[in-house]
N, C-alpha and C positions, 0 to 999 in steps of 0.2 A: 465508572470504570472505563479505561482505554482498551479498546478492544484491536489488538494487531495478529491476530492470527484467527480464522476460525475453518471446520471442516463443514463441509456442504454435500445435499447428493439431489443433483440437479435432473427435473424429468422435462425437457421438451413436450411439447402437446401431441397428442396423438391425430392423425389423418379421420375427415368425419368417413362412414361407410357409405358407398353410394349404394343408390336403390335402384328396384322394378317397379317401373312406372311405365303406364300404357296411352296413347294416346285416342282417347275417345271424344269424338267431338260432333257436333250435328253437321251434318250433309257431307260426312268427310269415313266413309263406311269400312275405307280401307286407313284405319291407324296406325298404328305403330310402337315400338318403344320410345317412351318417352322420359326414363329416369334419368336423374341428372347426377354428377360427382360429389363427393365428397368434402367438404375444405378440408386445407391443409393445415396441419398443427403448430400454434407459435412458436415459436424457438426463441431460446435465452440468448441474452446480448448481454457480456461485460461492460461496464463505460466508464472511464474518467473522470470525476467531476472535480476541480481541483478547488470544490465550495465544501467539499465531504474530506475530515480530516481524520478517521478512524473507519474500522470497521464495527463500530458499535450496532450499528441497524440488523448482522446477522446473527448478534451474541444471542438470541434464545430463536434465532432457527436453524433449521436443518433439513427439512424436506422444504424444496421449492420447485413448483411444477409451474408450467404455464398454462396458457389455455389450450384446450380441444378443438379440435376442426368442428363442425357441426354436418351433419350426415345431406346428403342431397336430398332433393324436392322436387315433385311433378314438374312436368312441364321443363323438363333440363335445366332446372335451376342446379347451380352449385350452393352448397354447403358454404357459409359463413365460417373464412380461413381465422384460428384461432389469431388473437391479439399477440403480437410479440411482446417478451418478458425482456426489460430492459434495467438490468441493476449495475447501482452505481456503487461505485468505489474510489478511494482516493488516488491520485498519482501518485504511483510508485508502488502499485500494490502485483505482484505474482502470483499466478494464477498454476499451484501444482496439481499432478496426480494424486489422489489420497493411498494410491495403494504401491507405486513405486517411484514416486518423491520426481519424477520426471517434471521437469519445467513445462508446462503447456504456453505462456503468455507472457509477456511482463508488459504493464501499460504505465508508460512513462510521459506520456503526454497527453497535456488537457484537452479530452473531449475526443480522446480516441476510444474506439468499438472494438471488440474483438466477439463473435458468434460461436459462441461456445456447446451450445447445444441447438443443433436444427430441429425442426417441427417436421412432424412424418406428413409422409407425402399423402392424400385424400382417394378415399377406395373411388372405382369407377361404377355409374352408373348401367343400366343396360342398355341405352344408345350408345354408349361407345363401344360395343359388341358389335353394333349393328352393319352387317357388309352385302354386297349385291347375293350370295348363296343363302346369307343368314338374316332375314330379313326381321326374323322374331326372336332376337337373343333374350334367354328367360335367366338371366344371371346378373350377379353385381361384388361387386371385392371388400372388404374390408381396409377401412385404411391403415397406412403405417403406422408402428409406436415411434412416439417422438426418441431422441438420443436421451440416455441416460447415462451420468456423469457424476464421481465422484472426487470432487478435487478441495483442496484446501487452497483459502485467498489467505497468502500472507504480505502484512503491508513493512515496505521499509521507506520510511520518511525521505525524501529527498530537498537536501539544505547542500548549499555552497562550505559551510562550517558546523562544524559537530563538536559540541563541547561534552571532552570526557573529563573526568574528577571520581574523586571518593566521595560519598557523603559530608555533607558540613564542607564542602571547600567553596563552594559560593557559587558554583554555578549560575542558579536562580538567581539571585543577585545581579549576577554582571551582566546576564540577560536583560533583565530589568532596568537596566541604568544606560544598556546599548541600546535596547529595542524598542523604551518607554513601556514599556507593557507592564502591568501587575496582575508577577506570580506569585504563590505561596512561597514563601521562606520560613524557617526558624530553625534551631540550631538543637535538630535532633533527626538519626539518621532515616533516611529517605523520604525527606521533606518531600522530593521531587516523585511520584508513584506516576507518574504519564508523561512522555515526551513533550514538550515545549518547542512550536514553531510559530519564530518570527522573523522578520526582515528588519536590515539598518537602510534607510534612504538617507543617499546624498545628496551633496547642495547640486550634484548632475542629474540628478533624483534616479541616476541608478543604484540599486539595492542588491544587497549578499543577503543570502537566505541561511538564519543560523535556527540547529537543532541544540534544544537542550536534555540530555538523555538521563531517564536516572541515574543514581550512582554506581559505580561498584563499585565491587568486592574483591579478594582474590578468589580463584575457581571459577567466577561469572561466568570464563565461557563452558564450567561444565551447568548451566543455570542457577547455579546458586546468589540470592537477593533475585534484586531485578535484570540478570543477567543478560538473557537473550532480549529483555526489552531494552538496553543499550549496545549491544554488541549489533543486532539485526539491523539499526536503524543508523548509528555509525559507517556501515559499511558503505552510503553510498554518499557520504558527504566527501567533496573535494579538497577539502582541510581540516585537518585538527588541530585543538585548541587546547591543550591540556591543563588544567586549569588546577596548581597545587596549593594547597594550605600551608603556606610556608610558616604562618606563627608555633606549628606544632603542638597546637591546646588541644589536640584531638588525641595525643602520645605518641603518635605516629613520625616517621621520619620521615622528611618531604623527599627528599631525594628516593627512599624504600618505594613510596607513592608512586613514583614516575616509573621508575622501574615495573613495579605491577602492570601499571596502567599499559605501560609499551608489552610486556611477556602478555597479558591476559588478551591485548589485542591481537596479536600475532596468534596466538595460539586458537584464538575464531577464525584469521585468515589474515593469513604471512601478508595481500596485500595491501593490508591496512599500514603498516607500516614504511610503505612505500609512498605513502600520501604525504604533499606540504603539511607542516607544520609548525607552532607556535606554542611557548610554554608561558602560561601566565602564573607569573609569580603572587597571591592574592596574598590579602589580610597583613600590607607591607607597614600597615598603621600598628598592628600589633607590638611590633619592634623589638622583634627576634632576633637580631642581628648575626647572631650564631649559626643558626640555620640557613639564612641567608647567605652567606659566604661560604659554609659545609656545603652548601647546593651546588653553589658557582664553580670553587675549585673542582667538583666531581664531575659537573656536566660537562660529555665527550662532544657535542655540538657549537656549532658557532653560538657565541655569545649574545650576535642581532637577533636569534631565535627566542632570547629573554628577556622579559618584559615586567617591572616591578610595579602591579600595581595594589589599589585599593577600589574593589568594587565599592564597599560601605560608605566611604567617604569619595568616591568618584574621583581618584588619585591616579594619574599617568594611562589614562581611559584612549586621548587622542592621537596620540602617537601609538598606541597597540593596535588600536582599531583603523590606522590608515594601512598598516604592516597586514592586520588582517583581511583589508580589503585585497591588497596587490597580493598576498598567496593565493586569497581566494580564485583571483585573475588568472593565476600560474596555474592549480590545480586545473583551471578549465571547466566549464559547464555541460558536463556530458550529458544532462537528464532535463536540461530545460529550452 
């Protein structure tokens, strides 16, 4: 299971308590206080890791504390300061409030920390009472509770290109055929149930980072199908790739398709639709010719925006994917 949203309630470690401790020792008749502080409580740390590509590691928990300070000890020792709690996450993962949706973080780059819960501060011993009036303070403090936090990590993918489509229009496919990688395919709807991230490398061996998101539907972005899992993760890709079934074996109208695809994404956030884009005309081997040309006369956008190809048979793949490379250029690399 891909795990891209989960809620959490985070407990910082608590302060150890410091003690009363005396100092008795041979040929030394006037002692003293001699207890020592408390450690301090570990504290949670968010991290980056851009080798971690889900949050599947949280899906069955929910309570996560860190360690304890440990209490002081004779002799002014201090208290052994709890271990700091250091969890990882992927890039690109937000870090909310659970109780008023507030943004607390977003960590967009690799191997960046954000300290989300501190570790309580460690009670004082009774040497640290100790002053030239008060020479035998009989006291000691309890230390701090660590912070306590409830927020949800939600992740959104970050790719240079985001391929949206309906079910069956091939997505997985042309991923597969761009990226060498082998994904699940077959020709029944949502083949795709997890987001798909790979890279194209050039002969510059620099690389566009593409997402392939399950499909949707119409209403997705009220979540209906896998909804918010393509809507969430689209939002921060620099281009889109809208990728239609133009043969029409699905009964559907390709050009109806696009249109969804454009209102469903607007209607998650108006600025998606402000992003470069690219319409891949697929399954050109099928040889619709109908639909093909009902698409062209309709579509309001330049025509270089249209691209015929055939993932299955790996037909007009290099000339789309040099067009993909240079919007991806345009869109700009804001997250990496």
């Amino acid at each position: 299971m891909f795990t891209d949203s989960v809620k959490l309630k985070l407990s910082a470690g608590n302060g150890g308590t410091g003690i009363v401790a005396w100092r008795r020792e041979k040929y030394l008749p006037k002692g003293g206080p001699y207890g020592g502080n408390g450690g301090r409580g570990g504290s949670i740390i968010i991290k980056s890791d851009p080798q971690i590509h889900s949050l599947d590691s949280f899906r069955n928990r929910r309570l996560i504390s860190a360690e304890n300070g440990r209490p002081g000890a004779p002799n002014n020792q201090q208290g052994r300061s709890g271990k700091n709690l250091i969890l990882k996450v992927p890039c690109g993962t937000l870090i909310r409030d659970s109780e008023t949706g507030t943004l607390i973080y977003d960590l967009t780059e690799p191997g960046e920390e954000f300290p989300l819960c501190a570790g309580g501060q460690g009670g004082h011993g009774n040497t640290f009472f100790k002053t030239p009036t008060n020479r035998a303070p009989n006291k000691c403090t309890p230390g701090k509770g660590g912070e306590v936090k409830s927020v949800e990590l939600e992740l959104k993918l970050i790719a240079d290109v985001g391929f949206m489509g309906f079910p069956n229009a091939g997505k997985s496919t042309l991923l597969s055929k761009l990226a060498a990688i082998e994904v699940k395919t077959g020709a029944y709807p949502f083949t795709t149930l997890k987001p798909n991230l790979s890279f194209i490398e050039f002969d510059d061996f620099s690389r566009i980072y593409i997402a392939d998101i399950p499909g949707i539907i119409p209403d997705a972005h009220e979540d209906r199908g896998l909804g918010l899992s393509f809507l969430r993760h689209v939002e921060r890709s620099s281009t889109l790739i809208y990728v239609i079934d133009i043969s029409g074996e699905e009964g559907r109208d390709p050009y109806q398709d696009f249109l969804t695809l454009r209102a469903e994404a607007e209607a998650y956030s108006p600025e998606i639709l402000k992003k470069p884009f690219l319409v891949a005309l697929n399954k050109v081997d099928k040889g619709n010719e109908a639909h093909l040309e009902a698409f062209k006369e309709a579509y309001p956008f330049p025509k270089e925006t249209l691209f015929e190809i055939s993932a299955l048979k790996e037909e007009g793949l290099s000339p789309f994917t040099e067009k993909m490379r240079a919007r991806a250029q345009e869109g700009g690399k804001k997250y990496h």
